[in-house]
DSSP file (Angstrom, degrees, kcal/mol; ACC not computed):
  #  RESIDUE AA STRUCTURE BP1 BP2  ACC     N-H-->O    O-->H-N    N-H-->O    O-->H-N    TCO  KAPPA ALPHA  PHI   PSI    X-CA   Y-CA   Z-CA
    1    1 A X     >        0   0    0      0, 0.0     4,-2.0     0, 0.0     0, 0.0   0.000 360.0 360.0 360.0 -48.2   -1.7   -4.7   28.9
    2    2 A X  H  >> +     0   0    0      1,-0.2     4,-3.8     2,-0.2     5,-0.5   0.842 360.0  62.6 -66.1   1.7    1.9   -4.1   28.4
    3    3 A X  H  >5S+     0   0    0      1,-0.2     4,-2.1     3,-0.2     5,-0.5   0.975  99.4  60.8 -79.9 -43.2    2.3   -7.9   27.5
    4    4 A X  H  >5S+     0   0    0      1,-0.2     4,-1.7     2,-0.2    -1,-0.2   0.903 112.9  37.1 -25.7 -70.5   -0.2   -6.7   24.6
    5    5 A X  H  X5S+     0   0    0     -4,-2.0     4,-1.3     2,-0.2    -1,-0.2   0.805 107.3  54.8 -76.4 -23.1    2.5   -4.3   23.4
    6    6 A X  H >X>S+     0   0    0     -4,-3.8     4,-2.3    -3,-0.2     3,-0.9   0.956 111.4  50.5 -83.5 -43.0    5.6   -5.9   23.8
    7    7 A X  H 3X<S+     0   0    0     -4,-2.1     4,-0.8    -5,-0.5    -2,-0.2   0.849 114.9  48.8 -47.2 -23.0    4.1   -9.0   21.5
    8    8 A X  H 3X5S+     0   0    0     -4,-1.7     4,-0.6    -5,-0.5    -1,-0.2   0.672 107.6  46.2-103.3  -1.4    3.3   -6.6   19.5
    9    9 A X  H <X5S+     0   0    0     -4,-1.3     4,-1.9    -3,-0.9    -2,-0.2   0.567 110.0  56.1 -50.0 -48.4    6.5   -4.9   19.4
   10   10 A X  H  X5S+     0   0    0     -4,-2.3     4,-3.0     2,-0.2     5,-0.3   0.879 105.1  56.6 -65.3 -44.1    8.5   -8.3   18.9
   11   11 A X  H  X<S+     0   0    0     -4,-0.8     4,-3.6    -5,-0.5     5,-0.3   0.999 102.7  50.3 -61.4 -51.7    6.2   -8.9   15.7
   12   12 A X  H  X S+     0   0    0     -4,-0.6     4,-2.7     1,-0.2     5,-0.5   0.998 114.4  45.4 -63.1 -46.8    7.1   -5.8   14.0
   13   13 A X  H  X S+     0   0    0     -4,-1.9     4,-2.7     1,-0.2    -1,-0.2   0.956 111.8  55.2 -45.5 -41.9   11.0   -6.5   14.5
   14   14 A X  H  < S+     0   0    0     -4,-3.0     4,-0.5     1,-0.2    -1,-0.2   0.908 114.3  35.2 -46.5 -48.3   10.3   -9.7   13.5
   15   15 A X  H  < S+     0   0    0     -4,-3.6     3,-0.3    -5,-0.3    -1,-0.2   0.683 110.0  63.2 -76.4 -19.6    8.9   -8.6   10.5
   16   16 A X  H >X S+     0   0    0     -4,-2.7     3,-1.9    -5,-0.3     4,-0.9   0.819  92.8  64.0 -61.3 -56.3   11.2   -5.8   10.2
   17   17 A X  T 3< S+     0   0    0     -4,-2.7    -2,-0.2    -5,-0.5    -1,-0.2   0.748  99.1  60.6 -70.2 -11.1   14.4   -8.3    9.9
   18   18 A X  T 34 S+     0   0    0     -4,-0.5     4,-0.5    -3,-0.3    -1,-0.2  -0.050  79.7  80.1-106.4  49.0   12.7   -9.7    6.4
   19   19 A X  T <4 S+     0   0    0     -3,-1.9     6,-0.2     2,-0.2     3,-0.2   0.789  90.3  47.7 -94.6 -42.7   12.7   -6.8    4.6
   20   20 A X  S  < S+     0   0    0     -4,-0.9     3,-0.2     1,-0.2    -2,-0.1   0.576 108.1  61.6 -74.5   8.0   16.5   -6.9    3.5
   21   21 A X  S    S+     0   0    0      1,-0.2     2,-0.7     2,-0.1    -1,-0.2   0.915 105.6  48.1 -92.8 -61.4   15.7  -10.8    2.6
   22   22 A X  S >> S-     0   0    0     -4,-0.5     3,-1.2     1,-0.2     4,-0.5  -0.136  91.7-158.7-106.9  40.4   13.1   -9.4   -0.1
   23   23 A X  T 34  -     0   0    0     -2,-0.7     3,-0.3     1,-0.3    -1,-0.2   0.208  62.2 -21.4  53.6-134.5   15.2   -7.0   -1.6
   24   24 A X  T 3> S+     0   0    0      1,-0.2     4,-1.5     2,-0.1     5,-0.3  -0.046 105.8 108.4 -82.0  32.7   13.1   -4.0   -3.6
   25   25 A X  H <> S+     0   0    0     -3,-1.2     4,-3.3     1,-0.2     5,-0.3   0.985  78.3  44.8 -78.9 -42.2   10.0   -6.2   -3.9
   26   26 A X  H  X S+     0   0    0     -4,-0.5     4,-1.3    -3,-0.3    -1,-0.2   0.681 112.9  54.9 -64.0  -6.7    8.0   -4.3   -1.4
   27   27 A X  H  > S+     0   0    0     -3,-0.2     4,-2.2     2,-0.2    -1,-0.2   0.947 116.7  36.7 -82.1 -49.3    9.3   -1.1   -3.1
   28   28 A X  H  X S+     0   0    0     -4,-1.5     4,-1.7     1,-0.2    -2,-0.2   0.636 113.5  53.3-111.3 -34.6    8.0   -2.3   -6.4
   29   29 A X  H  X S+     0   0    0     -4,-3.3     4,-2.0    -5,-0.3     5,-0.3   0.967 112.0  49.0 -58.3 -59.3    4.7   -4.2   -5.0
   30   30 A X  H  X S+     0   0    0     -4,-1.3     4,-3.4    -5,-0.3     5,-0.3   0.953 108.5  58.9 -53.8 -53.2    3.7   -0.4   -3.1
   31   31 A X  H >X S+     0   0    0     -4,-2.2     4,-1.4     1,-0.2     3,-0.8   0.837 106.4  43.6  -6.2 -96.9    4.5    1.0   -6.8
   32   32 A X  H 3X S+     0   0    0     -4,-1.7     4,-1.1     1,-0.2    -1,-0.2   0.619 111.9  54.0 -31.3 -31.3    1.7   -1.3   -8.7
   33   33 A X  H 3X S+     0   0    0     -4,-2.0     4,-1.7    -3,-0.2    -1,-0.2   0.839 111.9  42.1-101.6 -27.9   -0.6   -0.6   -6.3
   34   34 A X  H <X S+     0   0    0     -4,-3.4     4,-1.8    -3,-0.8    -2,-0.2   0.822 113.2  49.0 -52.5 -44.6   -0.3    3.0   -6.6
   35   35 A X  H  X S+     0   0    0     -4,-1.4     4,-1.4    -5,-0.3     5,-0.2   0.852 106.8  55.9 -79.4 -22.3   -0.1    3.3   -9.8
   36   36 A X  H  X S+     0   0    0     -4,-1.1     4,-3.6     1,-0.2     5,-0.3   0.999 109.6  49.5 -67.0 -64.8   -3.1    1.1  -10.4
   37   37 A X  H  X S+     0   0    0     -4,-1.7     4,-1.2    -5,-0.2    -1,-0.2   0.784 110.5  45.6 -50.9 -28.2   -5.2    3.4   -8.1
   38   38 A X  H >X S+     0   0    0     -4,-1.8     3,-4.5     2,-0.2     4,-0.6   0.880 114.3  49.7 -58.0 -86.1   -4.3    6.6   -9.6
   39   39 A X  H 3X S+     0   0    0     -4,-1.4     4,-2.8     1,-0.3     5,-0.2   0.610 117.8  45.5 -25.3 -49.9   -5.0    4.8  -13.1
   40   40 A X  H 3X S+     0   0    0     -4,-3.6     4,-2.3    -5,-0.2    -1,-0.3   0.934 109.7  51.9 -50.0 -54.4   -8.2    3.8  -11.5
   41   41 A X  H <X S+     0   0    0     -3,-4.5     4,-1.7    -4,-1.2     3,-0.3   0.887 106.8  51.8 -78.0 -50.8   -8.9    7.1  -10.1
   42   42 A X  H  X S+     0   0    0     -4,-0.6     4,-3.5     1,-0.3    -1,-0.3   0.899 104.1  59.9 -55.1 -50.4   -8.5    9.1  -13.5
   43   43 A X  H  X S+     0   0    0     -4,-2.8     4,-0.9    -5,-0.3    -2,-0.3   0.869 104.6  45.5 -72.2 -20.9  -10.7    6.9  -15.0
   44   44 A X  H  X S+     0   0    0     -4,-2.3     4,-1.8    -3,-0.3    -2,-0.2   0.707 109.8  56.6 -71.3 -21.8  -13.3    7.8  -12.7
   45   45 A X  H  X S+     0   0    0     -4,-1.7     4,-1.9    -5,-0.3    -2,-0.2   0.956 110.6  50.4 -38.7 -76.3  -12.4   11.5  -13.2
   46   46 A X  H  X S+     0   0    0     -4,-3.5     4,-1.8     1,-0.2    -2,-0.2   0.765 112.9  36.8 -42.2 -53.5  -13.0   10.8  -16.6
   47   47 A X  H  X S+     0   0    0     -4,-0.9     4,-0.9     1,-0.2    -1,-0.2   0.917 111.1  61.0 -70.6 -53.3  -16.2    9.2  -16.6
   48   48 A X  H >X S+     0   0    0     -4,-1.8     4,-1.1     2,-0.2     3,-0.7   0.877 108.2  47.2 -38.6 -59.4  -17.2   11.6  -13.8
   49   49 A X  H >< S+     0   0    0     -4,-1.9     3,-5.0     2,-0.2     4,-0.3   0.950 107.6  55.9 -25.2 -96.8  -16.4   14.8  -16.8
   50   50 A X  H 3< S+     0   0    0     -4,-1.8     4,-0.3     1,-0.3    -1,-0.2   0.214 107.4  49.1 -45.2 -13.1  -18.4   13.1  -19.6
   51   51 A X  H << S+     0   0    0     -4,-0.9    -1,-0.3    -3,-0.7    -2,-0.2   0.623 106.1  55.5-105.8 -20.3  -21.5   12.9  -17.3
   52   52 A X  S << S+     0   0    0     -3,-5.0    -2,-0.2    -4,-1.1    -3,-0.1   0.663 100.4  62.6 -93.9   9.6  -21.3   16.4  -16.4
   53   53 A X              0   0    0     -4,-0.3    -1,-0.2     1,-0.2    -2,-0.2   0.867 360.0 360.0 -58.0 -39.6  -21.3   17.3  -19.8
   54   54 A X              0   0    0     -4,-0.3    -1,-0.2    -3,-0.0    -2,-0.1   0.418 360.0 360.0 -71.3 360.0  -24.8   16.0  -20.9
C-alpha cells in the first residue's frame, strides 16, 4: 500500500516541476474554462426564465 502512495507522490512532484516551464498557461487555460461555464450557465438561467414565463 504505501508503494501505492509514494508513486503517487513522485508523480505529482513530477508534475509539479513543469509548471514554471509553462509559464501562466495553466492560469489562462483554468480562466476559459471558467468563463465558458458561467457563460454556459447564464444561458441556461436564461432559457430557464423565459419558460417560466409562459
Amino acid at each position: 500500500m504505501n508503494d501505492l502512495f509514494y508513486s503517487l507522490g513522485d508523480f505529482f512532484v513530477w508534475t509539479f516541476k513543469l509548471l514554471p516551464a509553462l509559464g501562466n498557461l495553466p492560469n489562462f487555460l483554468f480562466i476559459a474554462v471558467i468563463t465558458g461555464y458561467f457563460l454556459y450557465w447564464l444561458s441556461q438561467m436564461k432559457k430557464h426564465s423565459r419558460a417560466g414565463e409562459l
